[in-house]
DOKE-465164 format. One record per residue (C-alpha): x, z, y; residue number from 1. Coordinates in nm, 4 decimals. Layout:
<nodes>
       c1       c3       c2 num
        X        Z        Y NUM
...
</nodes>
This chain:
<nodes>
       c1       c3       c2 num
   4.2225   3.5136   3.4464   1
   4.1523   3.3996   3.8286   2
   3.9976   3.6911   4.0326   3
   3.6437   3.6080   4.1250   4
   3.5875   3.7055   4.4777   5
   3.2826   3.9730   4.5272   6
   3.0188   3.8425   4.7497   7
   2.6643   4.0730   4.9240   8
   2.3971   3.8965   4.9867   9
   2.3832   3.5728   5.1401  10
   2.3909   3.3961   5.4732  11
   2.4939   3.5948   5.7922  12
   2.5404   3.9028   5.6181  13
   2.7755   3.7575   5.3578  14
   2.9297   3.6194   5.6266  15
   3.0479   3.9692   5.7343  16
   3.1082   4.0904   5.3809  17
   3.3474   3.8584   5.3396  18
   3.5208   3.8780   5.6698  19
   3.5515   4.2448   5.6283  20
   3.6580   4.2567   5.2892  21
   3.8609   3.9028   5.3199  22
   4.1925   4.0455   5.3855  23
   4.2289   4.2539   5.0689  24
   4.0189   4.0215   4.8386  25
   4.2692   3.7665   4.9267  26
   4.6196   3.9544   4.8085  27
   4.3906   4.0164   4.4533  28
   4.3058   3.6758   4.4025  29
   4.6358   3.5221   4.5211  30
   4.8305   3.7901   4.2902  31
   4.6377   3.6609   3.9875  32
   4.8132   3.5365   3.7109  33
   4.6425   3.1732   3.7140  34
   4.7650   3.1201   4.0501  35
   5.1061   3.3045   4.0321  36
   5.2002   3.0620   3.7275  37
   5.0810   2.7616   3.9400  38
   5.2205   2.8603   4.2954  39
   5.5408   2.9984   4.1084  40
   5.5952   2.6493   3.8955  41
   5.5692   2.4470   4.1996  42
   5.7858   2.6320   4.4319  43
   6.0325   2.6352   4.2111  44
   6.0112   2.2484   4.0615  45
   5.9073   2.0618   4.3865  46
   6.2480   2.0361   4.5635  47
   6.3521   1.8197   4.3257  48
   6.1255   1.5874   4.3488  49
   6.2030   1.2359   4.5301  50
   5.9483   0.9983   4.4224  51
   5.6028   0.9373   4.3655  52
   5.6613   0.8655   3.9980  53
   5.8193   1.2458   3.9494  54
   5.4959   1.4462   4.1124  55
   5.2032   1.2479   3.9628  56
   5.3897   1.2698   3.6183  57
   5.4299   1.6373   3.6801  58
   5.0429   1.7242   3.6445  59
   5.1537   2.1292   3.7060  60
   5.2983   2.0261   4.0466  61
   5.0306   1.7451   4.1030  62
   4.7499   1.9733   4.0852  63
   4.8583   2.2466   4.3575  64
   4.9590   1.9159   4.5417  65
   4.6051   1.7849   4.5652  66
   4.4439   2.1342   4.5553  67
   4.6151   2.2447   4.9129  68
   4.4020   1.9618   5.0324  69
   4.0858   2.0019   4.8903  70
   4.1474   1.7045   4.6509  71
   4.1975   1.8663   4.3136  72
   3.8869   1.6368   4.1781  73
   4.1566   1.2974   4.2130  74
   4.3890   1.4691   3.9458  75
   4.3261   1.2197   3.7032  76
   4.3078   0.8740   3.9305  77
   4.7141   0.9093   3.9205  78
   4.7423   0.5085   4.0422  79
   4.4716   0.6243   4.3477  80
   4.7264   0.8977   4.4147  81
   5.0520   0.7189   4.4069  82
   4.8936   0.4506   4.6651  83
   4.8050   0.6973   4.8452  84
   5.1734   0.8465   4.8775  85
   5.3933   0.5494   4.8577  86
   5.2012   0.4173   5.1705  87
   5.1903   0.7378   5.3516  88
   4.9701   0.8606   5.6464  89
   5.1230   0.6639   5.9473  90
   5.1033   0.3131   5.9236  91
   4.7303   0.1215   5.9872  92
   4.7226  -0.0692   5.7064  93
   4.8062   0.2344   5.4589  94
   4.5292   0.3087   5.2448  95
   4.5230   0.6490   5.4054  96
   4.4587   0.5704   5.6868  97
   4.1881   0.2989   5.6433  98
   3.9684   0.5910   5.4289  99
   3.7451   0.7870   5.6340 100
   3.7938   1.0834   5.4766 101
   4.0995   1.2585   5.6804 102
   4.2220   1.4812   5.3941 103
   4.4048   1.1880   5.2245 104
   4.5913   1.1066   5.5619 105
   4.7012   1.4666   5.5667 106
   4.7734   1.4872   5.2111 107
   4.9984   1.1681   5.2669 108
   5.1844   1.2608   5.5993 109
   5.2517   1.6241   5.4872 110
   5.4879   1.5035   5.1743 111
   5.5689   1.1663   5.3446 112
   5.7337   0.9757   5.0832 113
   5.7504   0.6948   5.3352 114
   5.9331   0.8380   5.5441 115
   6.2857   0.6275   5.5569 116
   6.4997   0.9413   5.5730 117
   6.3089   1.0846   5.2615 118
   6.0313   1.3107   5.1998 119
   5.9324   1.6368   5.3131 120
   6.0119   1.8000   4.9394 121
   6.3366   1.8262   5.0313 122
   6.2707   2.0594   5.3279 123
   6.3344   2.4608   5.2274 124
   6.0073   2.5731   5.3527 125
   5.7706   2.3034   5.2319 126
   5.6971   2.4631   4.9094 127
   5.6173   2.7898   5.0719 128
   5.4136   2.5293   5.3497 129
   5.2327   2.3640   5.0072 130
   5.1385   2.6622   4.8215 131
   5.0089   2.8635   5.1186 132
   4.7168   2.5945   5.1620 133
   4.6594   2.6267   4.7960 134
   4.5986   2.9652   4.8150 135
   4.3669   2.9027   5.0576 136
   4.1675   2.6102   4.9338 137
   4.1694   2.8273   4.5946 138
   3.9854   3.1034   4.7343 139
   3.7844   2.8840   4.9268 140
   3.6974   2.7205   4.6157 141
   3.6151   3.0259   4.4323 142
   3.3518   3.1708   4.7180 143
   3.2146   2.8034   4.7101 144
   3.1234   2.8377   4.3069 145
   2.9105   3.1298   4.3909 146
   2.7899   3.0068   4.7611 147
   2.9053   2.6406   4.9104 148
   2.7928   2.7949   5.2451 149
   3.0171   3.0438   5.2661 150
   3.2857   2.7980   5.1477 151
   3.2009   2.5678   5.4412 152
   3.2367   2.8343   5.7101 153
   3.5657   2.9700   5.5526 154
   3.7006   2.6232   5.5475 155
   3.5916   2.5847   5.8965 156
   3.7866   2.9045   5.9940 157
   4.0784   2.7493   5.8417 158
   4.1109   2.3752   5.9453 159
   3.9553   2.3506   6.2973 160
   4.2749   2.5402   6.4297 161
   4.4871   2.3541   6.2743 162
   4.2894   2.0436   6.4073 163
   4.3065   2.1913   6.7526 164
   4.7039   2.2652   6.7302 165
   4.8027   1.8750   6.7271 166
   4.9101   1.6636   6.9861 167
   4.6348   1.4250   7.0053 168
   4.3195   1.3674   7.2405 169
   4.0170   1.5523   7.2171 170
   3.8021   1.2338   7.1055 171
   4.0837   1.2079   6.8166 172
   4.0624   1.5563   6.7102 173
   3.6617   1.4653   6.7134 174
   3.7080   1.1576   6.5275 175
   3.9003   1.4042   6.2247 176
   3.6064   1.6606   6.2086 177
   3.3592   1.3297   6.2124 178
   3.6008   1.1989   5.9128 179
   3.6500   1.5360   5.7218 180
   3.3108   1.5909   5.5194 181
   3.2959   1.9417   5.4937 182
   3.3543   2.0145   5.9041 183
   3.1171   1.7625   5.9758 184
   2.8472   1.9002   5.7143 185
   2.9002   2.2703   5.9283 186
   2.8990   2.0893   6.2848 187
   2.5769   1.8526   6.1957 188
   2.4280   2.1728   6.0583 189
   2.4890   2.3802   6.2798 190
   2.3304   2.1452   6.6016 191
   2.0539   2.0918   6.3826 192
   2.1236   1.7091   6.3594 193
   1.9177   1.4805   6.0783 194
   2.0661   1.3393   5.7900 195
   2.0678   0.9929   5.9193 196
   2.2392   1.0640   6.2170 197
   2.6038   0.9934   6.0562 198
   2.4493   0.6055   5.9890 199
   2.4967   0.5114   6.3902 200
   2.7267   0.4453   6.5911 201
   3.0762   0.6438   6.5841 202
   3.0908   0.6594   6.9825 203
   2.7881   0.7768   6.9959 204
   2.7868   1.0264   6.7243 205
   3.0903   1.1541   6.9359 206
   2.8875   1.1489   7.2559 207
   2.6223   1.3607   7.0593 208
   2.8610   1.6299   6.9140 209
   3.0241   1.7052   7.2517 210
   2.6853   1.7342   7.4809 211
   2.4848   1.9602   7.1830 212
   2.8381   2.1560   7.1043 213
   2.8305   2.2011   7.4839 214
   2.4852   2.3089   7.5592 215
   2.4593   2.5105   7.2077 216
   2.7965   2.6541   7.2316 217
   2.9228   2.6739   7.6017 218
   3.1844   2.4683   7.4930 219
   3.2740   2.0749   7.4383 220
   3.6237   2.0106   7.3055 221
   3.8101   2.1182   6.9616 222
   4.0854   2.3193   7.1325 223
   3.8250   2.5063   7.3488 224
   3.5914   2.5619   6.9443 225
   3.8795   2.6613   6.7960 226
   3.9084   2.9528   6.9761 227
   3.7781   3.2681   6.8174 228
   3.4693   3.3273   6.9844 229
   3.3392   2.9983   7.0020 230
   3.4386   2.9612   6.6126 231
   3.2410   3.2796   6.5606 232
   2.9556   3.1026   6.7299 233
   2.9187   2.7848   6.5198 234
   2.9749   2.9806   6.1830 235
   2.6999   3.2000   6.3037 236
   2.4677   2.8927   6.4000 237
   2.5959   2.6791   6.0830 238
   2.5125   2.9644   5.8628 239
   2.1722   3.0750   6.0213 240
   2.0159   2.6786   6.0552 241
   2.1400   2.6857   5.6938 242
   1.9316   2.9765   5.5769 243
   1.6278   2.8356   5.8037 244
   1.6360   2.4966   5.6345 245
   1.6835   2.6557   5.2335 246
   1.3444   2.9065   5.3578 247
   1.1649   2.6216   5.4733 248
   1.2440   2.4171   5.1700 249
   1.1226   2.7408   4.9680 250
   0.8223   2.8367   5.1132 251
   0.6955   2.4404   5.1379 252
   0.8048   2.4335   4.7506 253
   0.6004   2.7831   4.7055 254
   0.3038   2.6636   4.9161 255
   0.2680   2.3648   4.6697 256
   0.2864   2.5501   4.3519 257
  -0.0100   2.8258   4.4915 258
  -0.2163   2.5088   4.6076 259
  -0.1402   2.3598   4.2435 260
  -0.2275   2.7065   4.0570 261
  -0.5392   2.8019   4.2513 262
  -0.7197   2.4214   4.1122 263
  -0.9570   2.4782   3.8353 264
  -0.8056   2.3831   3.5219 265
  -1.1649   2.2307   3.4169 266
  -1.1545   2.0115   3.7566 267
  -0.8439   1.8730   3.6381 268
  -0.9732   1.7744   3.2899 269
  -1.2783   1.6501   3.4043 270
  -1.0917   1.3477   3.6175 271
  -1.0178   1.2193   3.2232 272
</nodes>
């Protein structure tokens, strides 16, 4: 059985539960027996794999393949998958690459079966590089079934460094949170933007993330949000809108239901 991580209260001060506590919940739910079969059984097998064909028949290795990215819900769309791989994360007209959603293009460069001097399985630390972000997305997972929030800001914790480490421009690194839907979820959160704002223009949304990230957070580009602090910052601000907006929705939900219970039964009846 997987080890349920233990969660107090909610918002802000989960938030520093769970931070405090992180470190030793982690070794307890990564030394559970669920995940030491999986992690275990894919370290072992995945080095000799050399096609697509071999990991999406292997639904063991396929499933701590597509849970280290967050896509453990595609485990049955095995055709989806294979497209996905044989076409890999690099070329413009790969299917990867055309989706918005970033975690496929990641998911296809990191095993890079199109790569002509053959995939990444082959290298000696890519299991160990494989089933560390399993881990990871695991636990994240398992906070998420008892509160998504707290999922979102761990994720966040996790994947805007590694966003930040690459090689590309800041408006690129931009473009992958815009593209990843959980980062973008914390960051539109977080700056208090509407639900329609993802419907206008890209360069624009951009334009709007990096002057309210500036003038909310003192800071503009990933590299400079990725550091500690300023991480810190938009966790804190993601997770406190967060609460705001679920109170709001409560107490307008609450203040319906009183006006609805203090009308005279009789006045109701007597409109028939």
């Amino acid at each position: 059985m997987t080890f349920q991580p233990v969660l107090v209260g909610s918002g802000l001060v989960a938030w520093q539960f769970l931070k405090s506590t992180g470190e030793a919940q982690r070794t307890t739910f990564n030394s559970s027996s669920e995940i030491t079969r999986d992690t275990d059984y894919f370290e072992e097998k995945i080095g000799s794999i050399r096609t697509t064909d071999e990991l999406v028949a292997d639904r063991r290795l396929l499933r701590v393949a597509l849970g280290a990215f967050g896509l453990q819900d595609d485990i049955d769309n095995k055709f989806f998958i294979k497209k996905i791989l044989d076409e890999g994360g690099v070329d413009n007209d790969a299917l990867a690459v055309k989706l918005a959603d970033e975690r496929y293009k990641s998911f296809a460069s990191a095993f890079a079966f199109d790569s002509p001097v053959g995939p990444r399985t082959q290298l000696s630390f890519f299991g160990n590089e494989i089933v560390t972000r399993f881990r990871d997305q695991s636990f994240e997972v398992a906070v998420g079934n008892q509160d998504n929030d707290l999922r979102l800001a761990l994720n966040l914790s996790r994947a805007l460094p590694e966003i930040a480490e690459g090689e590309s421009s800041d408006s690129t690194k931009w473009f992958k949170v815009m593209g990843t839907t959980a980062l973008r979820k914390v960051f539109e959160t977080a700056l208090g933007l509407p639900s329609s704002f993802a419907q206008i223009d890209l360069d624009k949304q951009l334009e709007v993330f990096k002057e309210k990230s500036a003038s909310r957070f003192g800071v503009s580009t990933i590299d400079e949000l990725a550091q500690p602090e300023n991480l810190e910052k938009v966790v804190q601000s993601f997770l406190l809108q967060s609460q705001i907006s679920q109170s709001a929705s409560i107490g307008s939900g609450t203040i319906a239901l009183s006006l609805l219970q203090s009308i005279p039964r009789t006045s109701i009846s007597q409109q028939y």
